[in-house]
C-alpha positions in Angstrom: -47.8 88.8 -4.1 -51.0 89.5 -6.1 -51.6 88.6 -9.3 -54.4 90.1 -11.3 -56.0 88.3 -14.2 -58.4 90.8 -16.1 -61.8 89.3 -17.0 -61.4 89.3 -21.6 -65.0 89.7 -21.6 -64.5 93.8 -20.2 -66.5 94.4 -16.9 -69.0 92.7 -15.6 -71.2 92.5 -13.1 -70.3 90.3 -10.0 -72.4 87.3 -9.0 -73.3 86.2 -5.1 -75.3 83.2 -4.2 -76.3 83.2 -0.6 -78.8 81.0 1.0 -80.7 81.5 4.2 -80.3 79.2 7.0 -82.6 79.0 10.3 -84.8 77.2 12.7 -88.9 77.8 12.3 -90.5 81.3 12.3 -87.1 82.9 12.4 -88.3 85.1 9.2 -86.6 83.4 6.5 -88.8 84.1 3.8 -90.1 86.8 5.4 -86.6 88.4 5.0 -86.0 87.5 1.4 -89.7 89.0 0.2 -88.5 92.3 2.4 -85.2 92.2 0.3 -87.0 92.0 -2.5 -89.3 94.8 -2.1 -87.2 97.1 -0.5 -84.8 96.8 -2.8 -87.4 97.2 -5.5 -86.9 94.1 -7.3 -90.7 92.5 -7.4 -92.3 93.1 -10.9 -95.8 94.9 -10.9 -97.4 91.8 -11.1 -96.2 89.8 -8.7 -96.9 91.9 -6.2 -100.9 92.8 -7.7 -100.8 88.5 -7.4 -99.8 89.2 -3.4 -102.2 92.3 -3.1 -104.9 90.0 -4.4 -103.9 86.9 -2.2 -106.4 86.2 0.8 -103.2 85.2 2.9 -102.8 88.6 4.6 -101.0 89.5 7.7 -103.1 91.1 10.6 -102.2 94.1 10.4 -103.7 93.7 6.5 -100.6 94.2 4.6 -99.4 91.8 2.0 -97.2 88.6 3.4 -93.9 89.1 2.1 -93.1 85.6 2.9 -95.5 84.3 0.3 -93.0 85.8 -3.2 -90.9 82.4 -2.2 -93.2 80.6 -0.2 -95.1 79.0 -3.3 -96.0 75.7 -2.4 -100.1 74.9 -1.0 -98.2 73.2 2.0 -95.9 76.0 2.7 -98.6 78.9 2.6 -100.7 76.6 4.6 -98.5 75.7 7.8 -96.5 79.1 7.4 -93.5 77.1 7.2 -90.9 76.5 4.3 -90.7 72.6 2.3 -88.6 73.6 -0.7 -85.6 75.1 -1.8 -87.1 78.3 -3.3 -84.4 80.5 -5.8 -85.3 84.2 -6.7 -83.1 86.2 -9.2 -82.6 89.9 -8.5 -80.0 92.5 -9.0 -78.7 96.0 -8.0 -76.4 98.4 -9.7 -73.6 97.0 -7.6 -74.1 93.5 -7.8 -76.3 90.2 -9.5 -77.7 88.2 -6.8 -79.1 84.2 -7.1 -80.9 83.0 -3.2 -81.9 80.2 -2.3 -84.6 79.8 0.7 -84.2 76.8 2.3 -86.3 75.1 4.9 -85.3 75.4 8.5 -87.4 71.4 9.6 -84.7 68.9 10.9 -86.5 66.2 8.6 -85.7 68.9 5.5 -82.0 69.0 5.7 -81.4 67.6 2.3 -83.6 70.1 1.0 -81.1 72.7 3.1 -78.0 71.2 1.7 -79.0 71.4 -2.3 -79.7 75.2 -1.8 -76.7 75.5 0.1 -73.8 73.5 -2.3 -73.3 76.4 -4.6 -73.6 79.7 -2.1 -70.7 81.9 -1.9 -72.3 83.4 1.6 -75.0 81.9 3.9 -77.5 84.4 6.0 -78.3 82.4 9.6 -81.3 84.3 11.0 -81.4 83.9 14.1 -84.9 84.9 16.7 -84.0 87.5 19.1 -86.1 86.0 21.6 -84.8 82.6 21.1 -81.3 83.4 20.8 -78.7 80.6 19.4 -80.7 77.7 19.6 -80.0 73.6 18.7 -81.3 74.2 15.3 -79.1 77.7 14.6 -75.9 76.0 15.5 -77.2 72.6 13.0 -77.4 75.2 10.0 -74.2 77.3 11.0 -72.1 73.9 11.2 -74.4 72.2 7.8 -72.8 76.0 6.1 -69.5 75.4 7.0 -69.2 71.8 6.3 -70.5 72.7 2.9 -67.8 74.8 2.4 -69.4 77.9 2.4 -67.1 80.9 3.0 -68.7 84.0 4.7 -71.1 83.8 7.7 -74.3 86.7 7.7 -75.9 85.9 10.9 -79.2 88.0 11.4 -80.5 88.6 14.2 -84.4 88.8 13.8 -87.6 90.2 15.1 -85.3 93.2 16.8 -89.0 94.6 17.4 -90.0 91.9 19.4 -87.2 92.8 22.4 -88.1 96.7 21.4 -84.3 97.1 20.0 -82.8 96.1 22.8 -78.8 96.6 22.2 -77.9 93.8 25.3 -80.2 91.4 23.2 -78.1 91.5 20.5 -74.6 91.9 22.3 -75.8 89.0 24.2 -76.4 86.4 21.4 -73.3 87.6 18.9 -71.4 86.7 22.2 -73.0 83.2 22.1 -72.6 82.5 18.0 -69.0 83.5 18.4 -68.4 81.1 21.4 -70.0 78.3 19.0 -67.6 79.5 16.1 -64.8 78.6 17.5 -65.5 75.0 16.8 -66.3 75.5 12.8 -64.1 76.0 10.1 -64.7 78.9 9.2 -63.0 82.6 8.8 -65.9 85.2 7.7 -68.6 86.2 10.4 -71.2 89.0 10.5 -73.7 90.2 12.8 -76.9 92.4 11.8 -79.5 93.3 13.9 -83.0 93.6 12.3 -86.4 93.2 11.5 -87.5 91.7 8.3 -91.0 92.5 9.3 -90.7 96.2 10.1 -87.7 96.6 7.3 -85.8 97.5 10.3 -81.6 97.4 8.9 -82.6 95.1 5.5 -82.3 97.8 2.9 -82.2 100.7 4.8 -80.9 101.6 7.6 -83.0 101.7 11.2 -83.4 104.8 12.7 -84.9 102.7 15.8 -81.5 101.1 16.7 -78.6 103.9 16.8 -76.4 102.2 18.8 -76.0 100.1 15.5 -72.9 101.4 13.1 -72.6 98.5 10.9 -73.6 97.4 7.0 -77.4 96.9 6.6 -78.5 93.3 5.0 -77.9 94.5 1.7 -75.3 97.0 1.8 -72.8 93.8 3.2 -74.5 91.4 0.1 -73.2 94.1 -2.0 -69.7 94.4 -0.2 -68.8 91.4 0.9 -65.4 90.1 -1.2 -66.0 86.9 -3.1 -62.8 87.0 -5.9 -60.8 85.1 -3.5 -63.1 82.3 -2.4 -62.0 80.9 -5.8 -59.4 78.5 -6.3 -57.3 80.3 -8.8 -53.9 78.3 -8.1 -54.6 74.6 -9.0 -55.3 74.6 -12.5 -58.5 72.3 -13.1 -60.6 71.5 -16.6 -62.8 68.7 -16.8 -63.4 67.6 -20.4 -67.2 68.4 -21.0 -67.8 67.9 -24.9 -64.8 67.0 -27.3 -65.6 69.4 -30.4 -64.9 68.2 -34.2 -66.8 70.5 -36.5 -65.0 68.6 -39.5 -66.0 71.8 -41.7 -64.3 73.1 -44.8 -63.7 76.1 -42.5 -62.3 74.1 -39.2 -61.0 71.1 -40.9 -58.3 69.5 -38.3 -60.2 71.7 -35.2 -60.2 69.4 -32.2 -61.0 71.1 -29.0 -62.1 70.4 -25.5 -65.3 72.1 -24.2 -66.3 72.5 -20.3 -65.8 74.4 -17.5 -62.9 75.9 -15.8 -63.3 74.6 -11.9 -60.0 76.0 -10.6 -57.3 78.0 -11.6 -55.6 79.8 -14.5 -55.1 78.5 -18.2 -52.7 80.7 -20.8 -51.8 79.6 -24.4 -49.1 78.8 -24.4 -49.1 76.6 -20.2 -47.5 73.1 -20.2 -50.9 70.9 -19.5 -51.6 67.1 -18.3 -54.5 64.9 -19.2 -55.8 62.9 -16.4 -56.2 59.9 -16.2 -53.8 59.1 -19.1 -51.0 61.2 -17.8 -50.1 62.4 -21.3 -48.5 66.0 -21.2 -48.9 68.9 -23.7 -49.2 72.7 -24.0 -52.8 75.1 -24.5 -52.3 75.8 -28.2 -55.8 78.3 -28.1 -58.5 78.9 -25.6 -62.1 79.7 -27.4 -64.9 81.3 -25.8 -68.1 81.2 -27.9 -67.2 83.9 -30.9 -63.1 85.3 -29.8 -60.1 83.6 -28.9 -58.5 84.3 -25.8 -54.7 84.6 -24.1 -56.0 83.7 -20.7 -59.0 82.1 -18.8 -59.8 81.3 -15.1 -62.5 79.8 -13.2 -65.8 79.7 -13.7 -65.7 80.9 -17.4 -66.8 78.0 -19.7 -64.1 77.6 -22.5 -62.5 75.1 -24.8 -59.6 74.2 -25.6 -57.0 73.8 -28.1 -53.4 71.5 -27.2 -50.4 71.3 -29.6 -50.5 67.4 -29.5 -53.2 65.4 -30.6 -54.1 63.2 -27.3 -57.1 60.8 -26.7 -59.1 63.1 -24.6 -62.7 62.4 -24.0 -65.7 63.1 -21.8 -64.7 62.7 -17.9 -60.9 63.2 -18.4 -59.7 66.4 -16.3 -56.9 68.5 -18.1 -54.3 70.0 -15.1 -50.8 71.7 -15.0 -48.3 69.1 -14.6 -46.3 70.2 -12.3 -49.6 70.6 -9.5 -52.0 67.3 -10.3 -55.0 66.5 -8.3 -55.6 63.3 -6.9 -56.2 60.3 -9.0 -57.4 57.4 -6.8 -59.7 54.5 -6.3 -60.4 55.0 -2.5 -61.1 58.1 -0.9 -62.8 58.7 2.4 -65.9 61.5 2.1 -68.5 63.2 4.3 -72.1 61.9 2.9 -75.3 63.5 3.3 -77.8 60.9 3.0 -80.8 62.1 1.3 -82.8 58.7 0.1 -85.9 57.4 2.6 -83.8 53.8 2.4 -80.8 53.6 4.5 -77.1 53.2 3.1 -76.6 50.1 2.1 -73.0 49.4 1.8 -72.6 46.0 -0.1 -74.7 47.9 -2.3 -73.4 49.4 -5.8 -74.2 53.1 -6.8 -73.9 55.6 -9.4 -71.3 58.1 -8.4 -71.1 61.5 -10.6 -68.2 63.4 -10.0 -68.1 66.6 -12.7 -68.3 65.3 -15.8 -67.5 61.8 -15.0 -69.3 59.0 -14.3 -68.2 55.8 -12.1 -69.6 53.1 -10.1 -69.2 52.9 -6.8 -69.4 50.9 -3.1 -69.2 52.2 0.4 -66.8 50.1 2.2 -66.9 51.7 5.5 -68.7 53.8 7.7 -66.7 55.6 10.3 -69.1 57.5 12.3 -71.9 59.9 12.1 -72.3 63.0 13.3 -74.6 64.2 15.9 -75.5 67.8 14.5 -76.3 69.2 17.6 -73.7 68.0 19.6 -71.3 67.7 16.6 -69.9 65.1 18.3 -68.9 62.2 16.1 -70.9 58.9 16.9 -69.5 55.6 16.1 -72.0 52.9 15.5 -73.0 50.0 13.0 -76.2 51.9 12.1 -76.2 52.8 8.7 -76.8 56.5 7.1 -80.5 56.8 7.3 -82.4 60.0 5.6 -80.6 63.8 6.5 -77.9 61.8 8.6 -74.3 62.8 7.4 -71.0 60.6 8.5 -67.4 59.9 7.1 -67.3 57.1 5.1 -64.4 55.2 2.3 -65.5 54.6 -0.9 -63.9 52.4 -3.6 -64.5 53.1 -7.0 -64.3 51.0 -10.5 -62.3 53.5 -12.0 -59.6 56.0 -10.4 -61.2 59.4 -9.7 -59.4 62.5 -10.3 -60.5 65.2 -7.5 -58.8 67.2 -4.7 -60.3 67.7 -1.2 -63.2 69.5 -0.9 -61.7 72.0 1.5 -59.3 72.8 -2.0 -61.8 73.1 -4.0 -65.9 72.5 -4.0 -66.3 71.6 -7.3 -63.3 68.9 -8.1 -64.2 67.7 -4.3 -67.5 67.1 -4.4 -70.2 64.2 -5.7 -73.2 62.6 -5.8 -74.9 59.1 -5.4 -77.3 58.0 -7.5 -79.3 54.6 -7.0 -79.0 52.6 -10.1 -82.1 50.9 -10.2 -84.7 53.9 -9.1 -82.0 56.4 -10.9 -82.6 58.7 -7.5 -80.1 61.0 -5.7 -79.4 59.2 -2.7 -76.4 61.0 -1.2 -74.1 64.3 -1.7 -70.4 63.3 -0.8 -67.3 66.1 0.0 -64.3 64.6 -0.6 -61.9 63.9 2.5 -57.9 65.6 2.3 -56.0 62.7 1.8 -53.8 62.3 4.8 -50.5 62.5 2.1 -51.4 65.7 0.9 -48.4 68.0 0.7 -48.2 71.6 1.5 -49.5 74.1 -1.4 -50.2 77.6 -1.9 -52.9 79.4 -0.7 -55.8 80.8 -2.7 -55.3 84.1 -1.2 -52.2 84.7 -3.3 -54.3 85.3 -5.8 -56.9 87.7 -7.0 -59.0 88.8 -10.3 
């Protein structure tokens, strides 16, 4: 059964972040400035600044690659450093990208531009085919949680269109799938360079009858990569205007990270356990029957509770988790190695804890994904399964249920750096639930 929740705020329109993923010279940025320009999305000015640049391409036209490229470094060794974002839009569609570096020693880089994406694009050299490197960032996308697989398969103009060359290394992507979780997978032929299948559709490859680049960006379906079944409300900001207007107002500001809320629902507040019922839901100026995730809300109960910052309001008849120890997949992104006698900062939404890695299960080799036992501990881009115990219970589900109630970070208390992102193990207790697709806005 589908139920449909109508958005209170009237239409809007729909919001994809996608990252790109790749080894070196596969045309990541290369492919985003294309996009860009294509689509017609680079103001006057940038592109006079690109005109003017020295950094030209042999043939003398301007270096797409450069519009996210932006660092000395980058322009310099032609490669990407950073995690570069670029805002654009279409009728159809508001995008947010993020171009991340393809260098083994950037992979922290790769998996901050990759925590939020609803879609991932893996370019892949049609020269090169599915190299070490493609399957490291196709198995980094999936472990990340990251829904729908675009894999491109670049510099078409290089193998002069050649239909086997692509045949030949969607066969070999599709043999390596079988090992990720993952159930979303697409295959493009192009040529960022020539502009070849990006925006528009290439009249050099007719034995090609699929979406071009940005024809799937626009189609792809996102509504039901949502969690929209466990209800989920971390306590941002409690709100006490204490006005003449709003003298007893006491509501509970954040953001909704799963599920549905209705005045009227019977709610719990985590960790106290203390039940009640949504009195009003307020969203900047109105007031509202209903709200879902992502919208940003507060709300109103019928009881007055001790609620404050870090506390997670929930149906009571579905809670999360609520634990000390969890186990958790850790990227490790600090040049100093895990130390685990060592206490960290753990943020987990809006709540803050302390925290100790008590064991280190394995790591994993990424281009084996094979899952390596040893006493070593995390060093810098190396990500493992680990327990951790913390000084106060944690409420989160798996991040498999849900990336934003699953999902952390580390924090060194002395230097105050991230040192690791952690997604939150399934507990191996966990009873069966409904699934998301159920559901639908």
């Amino acid at each position: 059964m589908t139920t449909a929740h109508p958005d209170p705020h009237g239409p809007r329109t729909e919001l994809l972040r996608f990252t790109t993923a790749g080894s070196v010279d596969d045309g990541k940025s290369t492919l985003i400035g294309r996009l860009l320009h294509d689509s017609k999305s680079i103001m006057e000015d940038q592109l006079e600044a690109l005109q003017r640049s020295a950094d030209l391409t042999g043939g003398g036209e301007v270096n797409l690659a450069n519009l996210t490229d932006g660092l000395r470094a980058e322009r310099e060794q032609m490669i990407t450093i950073d995690v570069a974002y670029r805002y654009f839009a279409t009728p159809r569609r508001k995008f947010i990208v993020a171009d991340t570096p393809g260098h083994v020693q950037y992979t922290r880089n790769m998996v901050t531009g990759a925590s939020t994406a609803n879609l991932a694009v893996i370019l892949v050299d049609a020269r090169k085919g599915v190299i070490e490197q493609t399957r490291r960032h196709a198995y980094l996308a999936t472990l990340l949680g990251i829904p729908h697989l675009l894999v491109c398969v670049n510099k078409m103009d290089l193998v002069d269109y050649a239909k086997a060359v692509f045949r030949s290394i969607e066969a070999d992507f599709s043999d390596f799938a079988t090992r990720l979780n993952t159930r979303d997978i697409t295959f493009i032929p192009a040529s960022a360079l020539q502009g070849d299948n990006i925006v528009t559709r290439s009249a050099r490859m007719p034995w090609y009858d699929g979406p071009t680049l940005l024809n799937h960006l626009e189609e792809v379906y996102i509504a039901n990569d949502r969690n929209l079944v466990d209800q989920r409300f971390p306590v941002q900001f409690v709100i006490r205007p204490r006005s003449a207007e709003h003298p007893d107002f006491r509501g509970f500001a954040g953001q909704i990270a799963g599920g549905v809320f209705r005045v009227g629902d019977p709610v719990m507040v985590l960790p106290s356990g203390r039940t009640s019922r949504i009195a009003g839901i307020h969203a900047f100026d109105r007031e509202l029957e209903v709200a879902f995730a992502p919208m940003s809300v507060t709300l109103r109960l019928t009881d007055e509770i001790d609620i404050s910052r870090g506390d997670m309001i929930v149906a009571n008849d579905n809670p999360p988790h609520v634990a000390h120890t969890f186990d958790a997949m850790l990227c490790w992104m600090d040049n100093q190695p895990l130390a685990p006698s060592r206490k960290y900062i753990l943020q987990h939404n809006t709540h803050v804890v302390r925290a100790m890695v008590r064991q280190q299960h394995y790591r994993v080799d990424i281009e084996t994904l094979t899952h390596e036992a040893t006493a070593e501990p995390l060093a810098l881009n190396e990500i493992g399964r680990v327990t951790l115990r913390t000084t106060q219970p944690l409420i989160f589900d798996a991040y498999t249920r849900n990336r934003h109630t699953g999902s952390f970070v580390l924090v060194d208390e002395v230097t105050h750096q991230t040192v690791a992102a952690g997604m939150i193990e399934e507990p191996p207790t966990e009873p069966p639930r409904p699934e998301f697709a159920e559901y639908a806005i």
